[in-house]
MDTraj code that builds the backbone (N, CA, C; nanometers):
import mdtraj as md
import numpy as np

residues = "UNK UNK UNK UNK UNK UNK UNK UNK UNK UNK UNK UNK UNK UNK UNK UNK UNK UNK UNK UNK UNK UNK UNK UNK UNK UNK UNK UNK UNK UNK UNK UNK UNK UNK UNK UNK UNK UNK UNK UNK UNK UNK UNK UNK UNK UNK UNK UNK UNK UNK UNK UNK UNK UNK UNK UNK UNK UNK UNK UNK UNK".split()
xyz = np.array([
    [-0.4698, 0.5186, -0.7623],
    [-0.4961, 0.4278, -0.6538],
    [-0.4650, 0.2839, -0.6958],
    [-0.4532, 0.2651, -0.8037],
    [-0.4277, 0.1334, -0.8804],
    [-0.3382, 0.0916, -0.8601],
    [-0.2699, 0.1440, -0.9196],
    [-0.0688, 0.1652, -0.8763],
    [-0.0582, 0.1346, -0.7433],
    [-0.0729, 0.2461, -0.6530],
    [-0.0497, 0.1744, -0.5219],
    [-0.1139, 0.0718, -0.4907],
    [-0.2054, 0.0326, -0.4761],
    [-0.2687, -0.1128, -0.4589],
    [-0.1844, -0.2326, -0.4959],
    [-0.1331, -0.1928, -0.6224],
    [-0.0590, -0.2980, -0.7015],
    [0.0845, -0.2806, -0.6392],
    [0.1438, -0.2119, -0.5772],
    [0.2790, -0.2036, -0.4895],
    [0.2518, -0.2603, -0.3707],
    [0.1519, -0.2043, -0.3037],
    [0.0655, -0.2937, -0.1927],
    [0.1024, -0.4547, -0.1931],
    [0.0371, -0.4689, -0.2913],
    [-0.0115, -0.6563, -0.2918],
    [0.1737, -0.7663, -0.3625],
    [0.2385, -0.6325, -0.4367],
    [0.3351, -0.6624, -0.4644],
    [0.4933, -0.6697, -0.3210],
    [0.4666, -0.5772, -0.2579],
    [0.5203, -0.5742, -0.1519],
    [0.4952, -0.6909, -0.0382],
    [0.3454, -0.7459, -0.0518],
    [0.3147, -0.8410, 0.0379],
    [0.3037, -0.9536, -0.0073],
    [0.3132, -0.9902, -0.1615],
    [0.3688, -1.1156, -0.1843],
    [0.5539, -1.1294, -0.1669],
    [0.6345, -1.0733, -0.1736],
    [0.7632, -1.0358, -0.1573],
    [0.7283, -1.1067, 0.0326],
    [0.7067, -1.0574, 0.0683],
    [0.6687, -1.0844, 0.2572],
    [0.6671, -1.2225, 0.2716],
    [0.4878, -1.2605, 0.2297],
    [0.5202, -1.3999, 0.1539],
    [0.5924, -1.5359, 0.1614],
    [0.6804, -1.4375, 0.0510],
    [0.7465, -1.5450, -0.0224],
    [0.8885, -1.5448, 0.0872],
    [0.9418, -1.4280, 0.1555],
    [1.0179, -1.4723, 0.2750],
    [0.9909, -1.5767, 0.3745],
    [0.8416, -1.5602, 0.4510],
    [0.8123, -1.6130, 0.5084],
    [0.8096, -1.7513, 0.4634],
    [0.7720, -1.7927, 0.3242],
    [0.7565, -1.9483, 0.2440],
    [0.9247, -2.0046, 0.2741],
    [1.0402, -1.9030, 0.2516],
    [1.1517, -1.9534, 0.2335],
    [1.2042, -1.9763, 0.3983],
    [1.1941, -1.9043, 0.4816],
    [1.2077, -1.9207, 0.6171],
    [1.1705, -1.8501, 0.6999],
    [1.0578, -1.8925, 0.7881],
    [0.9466, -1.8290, 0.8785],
    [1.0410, -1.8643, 1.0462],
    [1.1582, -1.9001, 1.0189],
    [1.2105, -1.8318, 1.1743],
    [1.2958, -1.6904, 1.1598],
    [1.2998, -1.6678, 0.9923],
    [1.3576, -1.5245, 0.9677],
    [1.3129, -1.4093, 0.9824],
    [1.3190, -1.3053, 1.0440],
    [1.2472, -1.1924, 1.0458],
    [1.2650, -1.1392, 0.8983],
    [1.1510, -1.0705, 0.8364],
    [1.1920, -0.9904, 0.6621],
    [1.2989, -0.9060, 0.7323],
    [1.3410, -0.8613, 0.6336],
    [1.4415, -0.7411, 0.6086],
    [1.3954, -0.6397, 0.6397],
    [1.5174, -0.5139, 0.7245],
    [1.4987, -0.4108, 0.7206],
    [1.3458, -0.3354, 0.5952],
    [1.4605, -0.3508, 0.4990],
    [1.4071, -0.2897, 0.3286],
    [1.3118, -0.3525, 0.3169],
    [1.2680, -0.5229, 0.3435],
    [1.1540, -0.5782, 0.2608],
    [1.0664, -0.5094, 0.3598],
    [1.0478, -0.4521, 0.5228],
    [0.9548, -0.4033, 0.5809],
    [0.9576, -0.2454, 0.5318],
    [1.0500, -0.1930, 0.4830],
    [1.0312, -0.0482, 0.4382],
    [1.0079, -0.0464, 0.3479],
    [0.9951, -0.1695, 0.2577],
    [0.9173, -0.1236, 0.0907],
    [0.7588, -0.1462, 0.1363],
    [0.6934, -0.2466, 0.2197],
    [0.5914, -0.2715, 0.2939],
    [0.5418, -0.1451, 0.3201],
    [0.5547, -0.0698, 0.4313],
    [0.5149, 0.0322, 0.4855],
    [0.5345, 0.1297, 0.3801],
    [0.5851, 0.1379, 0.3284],
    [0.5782, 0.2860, 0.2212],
    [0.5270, 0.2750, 0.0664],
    [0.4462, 0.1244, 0.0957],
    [0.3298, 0.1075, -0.0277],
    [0.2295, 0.1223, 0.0341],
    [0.2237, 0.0778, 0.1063],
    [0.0687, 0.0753, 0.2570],
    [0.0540, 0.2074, 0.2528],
    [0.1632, 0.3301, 0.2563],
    [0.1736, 0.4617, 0.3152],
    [0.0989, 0.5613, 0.1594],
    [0.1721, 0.4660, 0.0265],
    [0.1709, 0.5805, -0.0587],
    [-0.0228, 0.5501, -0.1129],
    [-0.0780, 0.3966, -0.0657],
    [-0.2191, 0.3785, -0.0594],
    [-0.2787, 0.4577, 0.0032],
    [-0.2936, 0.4611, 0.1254],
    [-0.3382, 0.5260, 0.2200],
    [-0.3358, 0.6987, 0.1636],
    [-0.2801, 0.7765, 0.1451],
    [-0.2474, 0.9245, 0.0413],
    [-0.3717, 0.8955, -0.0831],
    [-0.2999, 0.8076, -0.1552],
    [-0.4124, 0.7889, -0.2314],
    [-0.5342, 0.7905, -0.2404],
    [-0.5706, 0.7259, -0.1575],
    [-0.7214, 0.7020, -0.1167],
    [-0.7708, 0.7799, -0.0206],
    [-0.6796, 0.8661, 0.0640],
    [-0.7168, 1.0224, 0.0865],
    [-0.7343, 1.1599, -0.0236],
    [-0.6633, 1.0826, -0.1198],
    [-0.6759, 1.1939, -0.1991],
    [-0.7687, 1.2030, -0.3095],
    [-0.8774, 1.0418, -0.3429],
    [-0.9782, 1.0136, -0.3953],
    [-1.0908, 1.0836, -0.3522],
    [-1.0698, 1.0074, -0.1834],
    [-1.1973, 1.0937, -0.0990],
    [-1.2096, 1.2704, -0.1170],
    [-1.0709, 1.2816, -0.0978],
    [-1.1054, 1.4518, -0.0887],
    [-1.1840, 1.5042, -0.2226],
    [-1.1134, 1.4389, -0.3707],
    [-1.1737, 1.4776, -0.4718],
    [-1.3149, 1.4223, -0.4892],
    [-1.3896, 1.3437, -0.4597],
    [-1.5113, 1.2384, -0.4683],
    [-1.6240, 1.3932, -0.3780],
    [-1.4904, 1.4339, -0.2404],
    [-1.5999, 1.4976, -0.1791],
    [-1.5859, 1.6497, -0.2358],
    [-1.5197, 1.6710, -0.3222],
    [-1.5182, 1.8465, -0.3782],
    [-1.6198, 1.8223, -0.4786],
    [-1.6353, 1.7275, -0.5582],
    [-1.7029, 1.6835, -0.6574],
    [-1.8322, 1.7183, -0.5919],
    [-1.8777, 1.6209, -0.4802],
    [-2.0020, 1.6125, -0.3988],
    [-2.0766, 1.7668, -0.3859],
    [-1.9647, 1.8306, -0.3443],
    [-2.0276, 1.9690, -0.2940],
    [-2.0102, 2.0070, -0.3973],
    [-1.9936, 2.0546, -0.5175],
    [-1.9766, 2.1171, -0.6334],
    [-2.1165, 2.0646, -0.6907],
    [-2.1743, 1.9422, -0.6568],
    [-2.2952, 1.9194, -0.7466],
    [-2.4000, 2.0075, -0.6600],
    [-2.4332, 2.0102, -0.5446],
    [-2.5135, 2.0639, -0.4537],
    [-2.5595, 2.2400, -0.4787],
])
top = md.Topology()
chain = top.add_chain()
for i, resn in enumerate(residues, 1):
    res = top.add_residue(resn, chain, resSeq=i)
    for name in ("N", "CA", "C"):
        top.add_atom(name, md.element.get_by_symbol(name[0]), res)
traj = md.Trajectory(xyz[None], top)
């Protein structure tokens, strides 16, 4: 979950730093598809924490 987080925040300083260089530019195709598919591979992640957090849960019970 680290990793993605850190692609996350890396992807959205990249955003950013477009927007710093020129905010009448729309990002890029790619700079919005590296965006969404760090957001995407978080999101998995942190479904896949929960699921283990909750097998764990019921395994103690």
């Amino acid at each position: 979950m680290v990793s993605a987080a850190r692609e996350v925040q890396a992807a959205s300083l990249r955003l950013e730093a477009h927007y710093a260089r020129d905010s009448n530019e729309p990002p890029t195709t790619l700079e919005l598809a590296r965006f969404a598919a760090a957001m995407q591979e978080l999101k998995d992640a942190r479904e896949a924490f929960d699921a283990l957090v909750a097998k764990r849960d019921a395994c103690s019970t």
